[in-house]
SENUPA-417896 format. One record per residue (C-alpha): y, z, x; residue in three letters. Coordinates in nm, 2 decimals, padded with zeros to 4 digits. Layout:
<nodes>
<node Y="Y" Z="Z" X="X" aa="ALA"/>
...
</nodes>
This chain:
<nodes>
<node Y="-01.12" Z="-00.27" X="01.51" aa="UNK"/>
<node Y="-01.29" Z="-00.43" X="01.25" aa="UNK"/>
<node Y="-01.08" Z="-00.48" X="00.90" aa="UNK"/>
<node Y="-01.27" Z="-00.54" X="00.55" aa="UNK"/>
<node Y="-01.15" Z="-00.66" X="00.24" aa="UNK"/>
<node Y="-01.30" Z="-00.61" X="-00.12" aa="UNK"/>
<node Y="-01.37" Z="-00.86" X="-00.34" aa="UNK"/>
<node Y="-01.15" Z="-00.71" X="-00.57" aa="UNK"/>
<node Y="-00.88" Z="-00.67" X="-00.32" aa="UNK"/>
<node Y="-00.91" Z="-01.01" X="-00.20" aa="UNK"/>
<node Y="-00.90" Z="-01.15" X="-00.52" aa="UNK"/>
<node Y="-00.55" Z="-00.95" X="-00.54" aa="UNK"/>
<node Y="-00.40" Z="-01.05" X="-00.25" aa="UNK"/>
<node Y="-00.45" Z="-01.43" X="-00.31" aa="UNK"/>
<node Y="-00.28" Z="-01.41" X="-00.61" aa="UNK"/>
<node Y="-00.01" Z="-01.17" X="-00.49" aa="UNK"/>
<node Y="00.02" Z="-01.40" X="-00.18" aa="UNK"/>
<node Y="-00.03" Z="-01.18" X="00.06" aa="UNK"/>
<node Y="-00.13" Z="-01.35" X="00.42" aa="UNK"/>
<node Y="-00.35" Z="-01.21" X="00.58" aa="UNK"/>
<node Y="-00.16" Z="-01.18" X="00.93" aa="UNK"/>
<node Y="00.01" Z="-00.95" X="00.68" aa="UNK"/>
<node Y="-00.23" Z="-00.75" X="00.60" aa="UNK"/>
<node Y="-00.36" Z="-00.68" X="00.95" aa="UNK"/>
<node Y="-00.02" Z="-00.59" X="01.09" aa="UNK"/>
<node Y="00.00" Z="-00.31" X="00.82" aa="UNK"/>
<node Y="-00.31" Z="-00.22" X="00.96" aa="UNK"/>
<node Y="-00.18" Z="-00.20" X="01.32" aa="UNK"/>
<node Y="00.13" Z="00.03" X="01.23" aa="UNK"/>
<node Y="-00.11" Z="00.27" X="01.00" aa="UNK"/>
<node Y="-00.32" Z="00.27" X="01.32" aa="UNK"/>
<node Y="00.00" Z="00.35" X="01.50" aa="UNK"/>
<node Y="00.08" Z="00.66" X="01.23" aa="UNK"/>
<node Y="00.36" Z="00.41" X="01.05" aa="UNK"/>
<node Y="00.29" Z="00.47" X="00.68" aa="UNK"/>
<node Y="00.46" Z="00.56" X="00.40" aa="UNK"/>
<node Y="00.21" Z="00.84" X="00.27" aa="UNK"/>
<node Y="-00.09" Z="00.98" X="00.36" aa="UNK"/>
<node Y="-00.31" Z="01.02" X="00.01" aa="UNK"/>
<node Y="-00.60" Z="01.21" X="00.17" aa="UNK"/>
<node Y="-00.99" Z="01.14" X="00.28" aa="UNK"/>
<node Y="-00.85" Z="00.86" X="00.52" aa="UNK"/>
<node Y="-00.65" Z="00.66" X="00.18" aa="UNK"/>
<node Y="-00.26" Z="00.54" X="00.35" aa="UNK"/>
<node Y="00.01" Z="00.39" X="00.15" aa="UNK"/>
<node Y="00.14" Z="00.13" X="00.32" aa="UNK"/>
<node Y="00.42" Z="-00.14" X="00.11" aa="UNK"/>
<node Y="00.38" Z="-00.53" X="00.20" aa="UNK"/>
<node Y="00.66" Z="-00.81" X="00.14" aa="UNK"/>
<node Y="00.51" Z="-01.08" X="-00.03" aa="UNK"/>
<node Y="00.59" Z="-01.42" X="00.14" aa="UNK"/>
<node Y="00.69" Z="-01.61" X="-00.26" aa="UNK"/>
<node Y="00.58" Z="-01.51" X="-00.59" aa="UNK"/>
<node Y="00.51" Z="-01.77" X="-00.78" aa="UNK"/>
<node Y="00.68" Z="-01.82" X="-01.09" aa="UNK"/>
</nodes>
């Protein structure tokens, strides 16, 4: 499976620090039908833990 960011979402996950081993294991439990809401046309909602917020 092949996983693609947009700028504008990368640029948000930097700052949020979000890793991206993160990221690709909320993939693998969408994948799996682990999500917290289907929005329609293929759109999940999936939540991620940040690893530290800085300050």
């Amino acid at each position: 499976m092949r996983i693609f960011k947009s700028k504008w979402f990368a640029k948000f996950a930097r700052k949020s620090c979000i890793e991206d081993n993160a990221l690709k294991t909320a993939v693998a439990e969408i994948d799996a039908g682990n999500f917290d809401a289907g929005l329609g046309g293929y759109v999940y909602k999936q939540r991620i833990a940040r690893t530290k917020l800085d300050p």
